[in-house]
C-alpha positions as CSV (number, residue, x, y, z in Angstrom):
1,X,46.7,-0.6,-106.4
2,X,44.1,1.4,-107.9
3,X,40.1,1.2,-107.9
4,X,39.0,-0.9,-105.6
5,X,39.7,-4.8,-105.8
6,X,37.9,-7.3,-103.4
7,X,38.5,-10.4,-101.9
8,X,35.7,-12.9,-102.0
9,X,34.4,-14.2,-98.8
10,X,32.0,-17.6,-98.1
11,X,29.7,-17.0,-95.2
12,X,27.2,-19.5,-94.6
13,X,26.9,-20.1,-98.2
14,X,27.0,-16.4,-99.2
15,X,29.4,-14.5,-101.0
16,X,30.4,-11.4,-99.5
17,X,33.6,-8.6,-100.6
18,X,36.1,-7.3,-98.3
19,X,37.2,-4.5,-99.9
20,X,41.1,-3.3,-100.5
21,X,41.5,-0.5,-98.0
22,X,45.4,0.4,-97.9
23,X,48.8,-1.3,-98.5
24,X,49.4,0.3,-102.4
25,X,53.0,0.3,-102.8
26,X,54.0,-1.8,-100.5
27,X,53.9,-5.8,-100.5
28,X,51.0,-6.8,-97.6
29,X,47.9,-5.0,-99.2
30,X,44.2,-4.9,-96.4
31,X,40.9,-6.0,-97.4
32,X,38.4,-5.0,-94.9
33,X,34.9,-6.5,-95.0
34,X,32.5,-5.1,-91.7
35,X,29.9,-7.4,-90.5
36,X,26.2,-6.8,-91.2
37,X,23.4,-7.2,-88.6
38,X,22.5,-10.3,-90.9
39,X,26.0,-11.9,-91.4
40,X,25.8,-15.5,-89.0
41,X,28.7,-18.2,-89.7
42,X,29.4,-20.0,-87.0
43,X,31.3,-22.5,-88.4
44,X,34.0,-20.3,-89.7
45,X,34.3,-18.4,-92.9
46,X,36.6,-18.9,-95.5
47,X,38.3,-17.4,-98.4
48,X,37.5,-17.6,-102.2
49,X,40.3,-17.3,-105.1
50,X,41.0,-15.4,-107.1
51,X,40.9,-11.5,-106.0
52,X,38.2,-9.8,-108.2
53,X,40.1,-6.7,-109.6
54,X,36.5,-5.5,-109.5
55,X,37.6,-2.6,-112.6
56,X,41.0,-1.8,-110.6
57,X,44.4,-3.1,-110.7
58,X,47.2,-4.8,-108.8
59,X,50.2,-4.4,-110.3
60,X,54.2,-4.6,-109.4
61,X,56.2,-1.3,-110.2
62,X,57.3,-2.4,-113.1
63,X,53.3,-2.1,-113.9
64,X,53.3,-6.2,-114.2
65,X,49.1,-7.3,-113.6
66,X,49.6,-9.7,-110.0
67,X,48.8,-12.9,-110.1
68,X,45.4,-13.0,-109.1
69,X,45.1,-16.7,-107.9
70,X,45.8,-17.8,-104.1
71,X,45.7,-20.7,-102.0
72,X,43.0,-19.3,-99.0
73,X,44.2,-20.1,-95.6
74,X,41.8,-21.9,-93.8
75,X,39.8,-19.7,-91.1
76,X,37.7,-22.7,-89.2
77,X,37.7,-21.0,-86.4
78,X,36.6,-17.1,-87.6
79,X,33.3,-17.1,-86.8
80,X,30.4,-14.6,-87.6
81,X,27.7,-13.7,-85.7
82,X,26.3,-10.2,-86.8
83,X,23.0,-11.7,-86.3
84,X,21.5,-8.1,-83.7
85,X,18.3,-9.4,-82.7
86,X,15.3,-6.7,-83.1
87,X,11.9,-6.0,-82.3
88,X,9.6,-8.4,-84.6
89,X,6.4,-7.7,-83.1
90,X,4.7,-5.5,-80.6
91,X,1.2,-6.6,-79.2
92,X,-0.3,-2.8,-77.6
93,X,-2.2,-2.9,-74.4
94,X,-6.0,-3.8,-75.0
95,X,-8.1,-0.5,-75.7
96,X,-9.8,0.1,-72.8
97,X,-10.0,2.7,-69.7
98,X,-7.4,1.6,-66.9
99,X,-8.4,2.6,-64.0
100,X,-6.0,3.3,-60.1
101,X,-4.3,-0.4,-59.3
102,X,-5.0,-1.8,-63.0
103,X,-2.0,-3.0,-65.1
104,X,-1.7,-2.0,-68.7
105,X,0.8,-4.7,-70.1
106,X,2.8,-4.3,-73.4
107,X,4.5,-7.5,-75.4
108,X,7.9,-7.0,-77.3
109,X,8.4,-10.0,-79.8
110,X,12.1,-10.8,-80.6
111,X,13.8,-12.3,-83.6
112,X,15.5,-14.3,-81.1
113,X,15.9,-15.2,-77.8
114,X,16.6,-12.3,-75.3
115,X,18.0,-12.5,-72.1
116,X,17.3,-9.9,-69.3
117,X,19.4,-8.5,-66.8
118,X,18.1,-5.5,-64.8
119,X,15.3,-3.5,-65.0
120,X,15.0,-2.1,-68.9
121,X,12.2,-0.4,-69.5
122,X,9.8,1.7,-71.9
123,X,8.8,5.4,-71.6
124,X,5.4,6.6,-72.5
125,X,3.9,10.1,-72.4
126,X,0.6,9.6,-69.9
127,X,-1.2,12.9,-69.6
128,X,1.6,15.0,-70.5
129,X,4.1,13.1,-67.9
130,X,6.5,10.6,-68.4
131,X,5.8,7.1,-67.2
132,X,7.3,4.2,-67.6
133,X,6.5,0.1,-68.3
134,X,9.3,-2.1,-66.4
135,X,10.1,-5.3,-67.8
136,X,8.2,-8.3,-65.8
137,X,8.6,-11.3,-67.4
138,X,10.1,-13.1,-70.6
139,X,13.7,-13.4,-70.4
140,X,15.4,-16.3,-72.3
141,X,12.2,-16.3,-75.1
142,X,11.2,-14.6,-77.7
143,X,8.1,-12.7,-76.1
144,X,9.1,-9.9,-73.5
145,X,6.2,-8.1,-71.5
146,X,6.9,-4.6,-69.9
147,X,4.0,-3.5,-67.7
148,X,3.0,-0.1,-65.9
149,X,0.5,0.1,-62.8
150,X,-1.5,2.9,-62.8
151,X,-1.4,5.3,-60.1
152,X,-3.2,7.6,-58.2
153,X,-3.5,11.2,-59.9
154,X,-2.8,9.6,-63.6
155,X,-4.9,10.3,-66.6
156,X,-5.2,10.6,-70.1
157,X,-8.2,10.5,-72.0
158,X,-6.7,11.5,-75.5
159,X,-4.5,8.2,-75.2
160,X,-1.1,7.3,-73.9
161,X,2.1,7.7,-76.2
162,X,4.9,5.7,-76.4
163,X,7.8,7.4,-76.5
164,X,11.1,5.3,-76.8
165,X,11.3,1.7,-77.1
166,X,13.7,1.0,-74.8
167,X,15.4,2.6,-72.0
168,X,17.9,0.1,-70.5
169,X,18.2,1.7,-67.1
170,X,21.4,0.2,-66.3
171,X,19.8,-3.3,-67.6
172,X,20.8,-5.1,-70.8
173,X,18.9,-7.4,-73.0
174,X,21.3,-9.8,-75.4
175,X,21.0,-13.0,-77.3
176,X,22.1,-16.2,-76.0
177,X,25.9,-15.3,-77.8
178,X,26.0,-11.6,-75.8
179,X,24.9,-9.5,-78.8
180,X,23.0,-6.6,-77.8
181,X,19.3,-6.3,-79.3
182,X,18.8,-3.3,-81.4
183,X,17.0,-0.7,-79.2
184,X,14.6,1.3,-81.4
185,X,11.5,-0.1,-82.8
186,X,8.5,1.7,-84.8
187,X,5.8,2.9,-81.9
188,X,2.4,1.4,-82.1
189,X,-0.3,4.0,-82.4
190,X,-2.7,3.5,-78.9
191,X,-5.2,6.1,-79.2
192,X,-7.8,3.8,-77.7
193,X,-5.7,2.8,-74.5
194,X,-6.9,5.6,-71.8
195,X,-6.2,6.4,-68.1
196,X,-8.8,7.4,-65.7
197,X,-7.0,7.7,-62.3
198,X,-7.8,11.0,-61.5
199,X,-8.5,12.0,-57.6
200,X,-11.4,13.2,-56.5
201,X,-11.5,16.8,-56.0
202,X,-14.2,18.9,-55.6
203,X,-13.8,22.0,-58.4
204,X,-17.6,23.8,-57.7
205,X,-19.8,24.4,-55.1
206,X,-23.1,25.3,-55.8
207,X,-24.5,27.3,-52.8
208,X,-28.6,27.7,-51.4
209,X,-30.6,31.1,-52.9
210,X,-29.6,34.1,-51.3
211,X,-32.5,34.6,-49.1
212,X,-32.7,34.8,-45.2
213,X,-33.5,31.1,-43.8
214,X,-36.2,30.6,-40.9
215,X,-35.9,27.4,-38.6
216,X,-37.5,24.4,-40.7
217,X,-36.4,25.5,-43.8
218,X,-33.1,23.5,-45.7
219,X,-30.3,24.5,-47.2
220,X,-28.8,22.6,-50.1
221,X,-25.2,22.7,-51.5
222,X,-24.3,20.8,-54.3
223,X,-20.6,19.7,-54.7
224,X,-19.0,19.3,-58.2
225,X,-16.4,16.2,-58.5
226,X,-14.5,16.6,-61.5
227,X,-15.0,12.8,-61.1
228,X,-17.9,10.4,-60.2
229,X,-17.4,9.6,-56.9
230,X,-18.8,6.8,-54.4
231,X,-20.5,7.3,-51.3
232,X,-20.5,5.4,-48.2
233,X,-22.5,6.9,-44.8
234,X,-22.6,10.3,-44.5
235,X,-19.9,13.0,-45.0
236,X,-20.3,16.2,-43.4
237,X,-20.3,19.2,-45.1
238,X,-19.5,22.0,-41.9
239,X,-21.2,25.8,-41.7
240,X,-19.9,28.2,-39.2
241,X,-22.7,30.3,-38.0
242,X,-22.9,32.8,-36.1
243,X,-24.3,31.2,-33.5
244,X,-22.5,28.0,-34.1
245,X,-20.4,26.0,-30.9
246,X,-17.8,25.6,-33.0
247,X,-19.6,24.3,-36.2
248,X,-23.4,23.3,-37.7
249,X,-23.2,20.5,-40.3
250,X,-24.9,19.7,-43.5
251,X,-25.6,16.0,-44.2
252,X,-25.0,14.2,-47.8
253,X,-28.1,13.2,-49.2
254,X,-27.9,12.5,-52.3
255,X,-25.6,12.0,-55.7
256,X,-23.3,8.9,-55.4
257,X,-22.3,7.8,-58.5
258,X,-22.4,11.3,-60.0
259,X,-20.3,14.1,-59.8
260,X,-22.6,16.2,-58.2
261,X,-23.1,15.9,-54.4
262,X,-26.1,17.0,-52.1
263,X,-25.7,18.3,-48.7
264,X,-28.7,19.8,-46.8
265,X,-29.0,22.1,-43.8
266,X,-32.0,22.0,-42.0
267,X,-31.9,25.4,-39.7
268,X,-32.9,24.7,-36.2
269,X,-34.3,26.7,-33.3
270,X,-31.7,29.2,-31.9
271,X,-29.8,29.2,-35.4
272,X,-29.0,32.7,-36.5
273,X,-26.4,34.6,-39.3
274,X,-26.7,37.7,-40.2
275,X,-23.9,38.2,-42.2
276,X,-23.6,35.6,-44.5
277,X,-23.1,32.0,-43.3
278,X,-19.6,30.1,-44.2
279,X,-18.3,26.9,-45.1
280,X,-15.7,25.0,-43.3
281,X,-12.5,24.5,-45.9
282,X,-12.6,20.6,-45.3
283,X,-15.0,18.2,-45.2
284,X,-15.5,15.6,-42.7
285,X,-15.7,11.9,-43.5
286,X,-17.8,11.1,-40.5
287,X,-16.9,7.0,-40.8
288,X,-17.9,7.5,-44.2
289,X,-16.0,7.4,-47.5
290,X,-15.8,9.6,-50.7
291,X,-14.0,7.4,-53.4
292,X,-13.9,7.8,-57.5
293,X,-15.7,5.3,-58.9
294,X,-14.6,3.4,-61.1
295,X,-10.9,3.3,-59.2
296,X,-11.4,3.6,-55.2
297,X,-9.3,6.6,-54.8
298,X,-10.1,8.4,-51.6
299,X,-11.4,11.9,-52.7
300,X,-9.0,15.0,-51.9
301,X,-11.4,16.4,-49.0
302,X,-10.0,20.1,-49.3
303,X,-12.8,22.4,-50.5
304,X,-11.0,25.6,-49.9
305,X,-10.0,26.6,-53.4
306,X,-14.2,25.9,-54.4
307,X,-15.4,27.6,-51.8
308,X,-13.1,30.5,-52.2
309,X,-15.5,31.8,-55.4
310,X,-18.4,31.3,-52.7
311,X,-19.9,34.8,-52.3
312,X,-22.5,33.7,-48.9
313,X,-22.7,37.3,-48.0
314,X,-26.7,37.4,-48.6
315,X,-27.1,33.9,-47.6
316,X,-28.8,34.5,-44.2
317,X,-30.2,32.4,-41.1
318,X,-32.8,33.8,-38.3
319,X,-33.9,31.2,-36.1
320,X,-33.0,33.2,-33.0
């Protein structure tokens, strides 16, 4: 044999080449044809005569051309189903903010039907960490929907990235005939699709004038959310004084709905600091509640790393 004759194939109506692959010099020569993602016969293939020398030969040693003509044998039950389904379609999450508890859905359409077993899922870069939307419903359609709740402490304002189609996680997604779906697909752009789920923590404090305070006169420290936050009652925000037994308090007043929360002081009769007055690390809920809003998430009530920068020292009370 030389070049590379073929043998002519019908599959469902096409004509397809296996290809000679070895046997020369001996008397049983291989055609080899590999089945293509597209290839689907279920009805059995069958055979075409003659061999197409396809600008090769067959020969005998004698270098007599073979007879080219055969009578196919019947294959009725050599069945084709190359057929991988893919990805057709991917609908992206809505653009919008997501916010703590929402659900940011994505939709996988299939060139067939897709059965699910496990939990496959896709990855997606959320802030700079890697989060993932688990399968939730679809098996045995076309449509597949993967969803992701947002949690606490997530965000992304410059849009979420998805990162690889599919991760099977010890899962599987196949046809109705057990052929495995192709797992790569090209990654919608979501620039627009945003994750606000940060907690509430307080990342300045702005303190009173550095003066000496009589009794009558208020104090007012601002607190800097690097979130709007939701106020309910009133938080405490605790002094220690000298002459405090243990702690004075500072009362919210003012801000909900902003970042920026107001706490005053009003000094009282027998009140005195001379040395500078200073902030309790924590502040105290008092029945109330500090949330984000939008997103409920209970603020992170340690102020220590904020009041840290605090310099109080000329921040005085005399009310003695």
């Amino acid at each position: 044999v030389s070049g590379t004759p073929r043998l002519a194939l019908n599959v469902s109506g096409s004509t397809v080449y296996a290809n000679y692959s070895s046997g020369s010099n001996t008397s049983s020569l291989i055609f080899r044809y590999t089945v293509k993602s597209s290839d689907v016969d279920l009805d059995g293939i069958a055979m075409t005569s003659p061999l197409s020398l396809n600008a090769g030969t067959i020969k005998d040693l004698n270098g007599n051309d073979a007879v080219l003509t055969f009578t196919p044998v019947p294959m009725p039950t050599t069945y084709l189903n190359g057929d991988m389904p893919y990805v057709s379609s991917i609908t992206p999450p809505a653009d919008k903010i997501y916010y703590a508890g929402e659900v940011i859905d994505l939709v996988l359409g299939f060139t067939e039907n897709i059965i699910v077993t496990g939990s496959p899922r896709i990855s997606a870069d959320i802030g700079g960490e890697t989060k993932y939307f688990d399968y939730s419903t679809g098996s045995g359609t076309t449509s597949l929907t993967f969803s992701h709740i947002v949690l606490p402490g997530s965000y992304d304002i410059n849009g979420i990235t998805l990162e690889k189609i599919f991760d099977l996680n010890g899962g599987s997604l196949r046809d109705a005939t057990g052929n495995d779906s192709a797992l790569s697909a090209p990654n919608p752009l979501t620039p627009n699709v945003l994750v606000d789920a940060q907690i509430p923590e307080v990342t300045n404090i702005i303190s009173p004038s550095n003066k000496t305070y009589l009794e009558g006169e208020d104090l007012f420290f601002t607190l800097q959310f690097n979130t709007p936050v939701s106020i309910t009652g009133l938080p405490l925000l605790n002094l220690s004084l000298d002459s405090s037994t243990p702690t004075d308090s500072a009362t919210y007043i003012s801000g909900s709905g902003s970042q920026n929360i107001v706490f005053k002081y009003s000094v009282l009769d027998g009140d005195s600091d001379f040395d500078g007055i200073n902030l309790v690390p924590t502040l105290d809920l008092n029945s109330g509640i500090i949330v984000s809003t939008p997103g409920n998430i209970n603020a992170d009530l340690d102020i220590s790393t904020a009041s840290s920068s605090l310099d109080l020292s000329a921040v005085l009370i005399d009310a003695a």
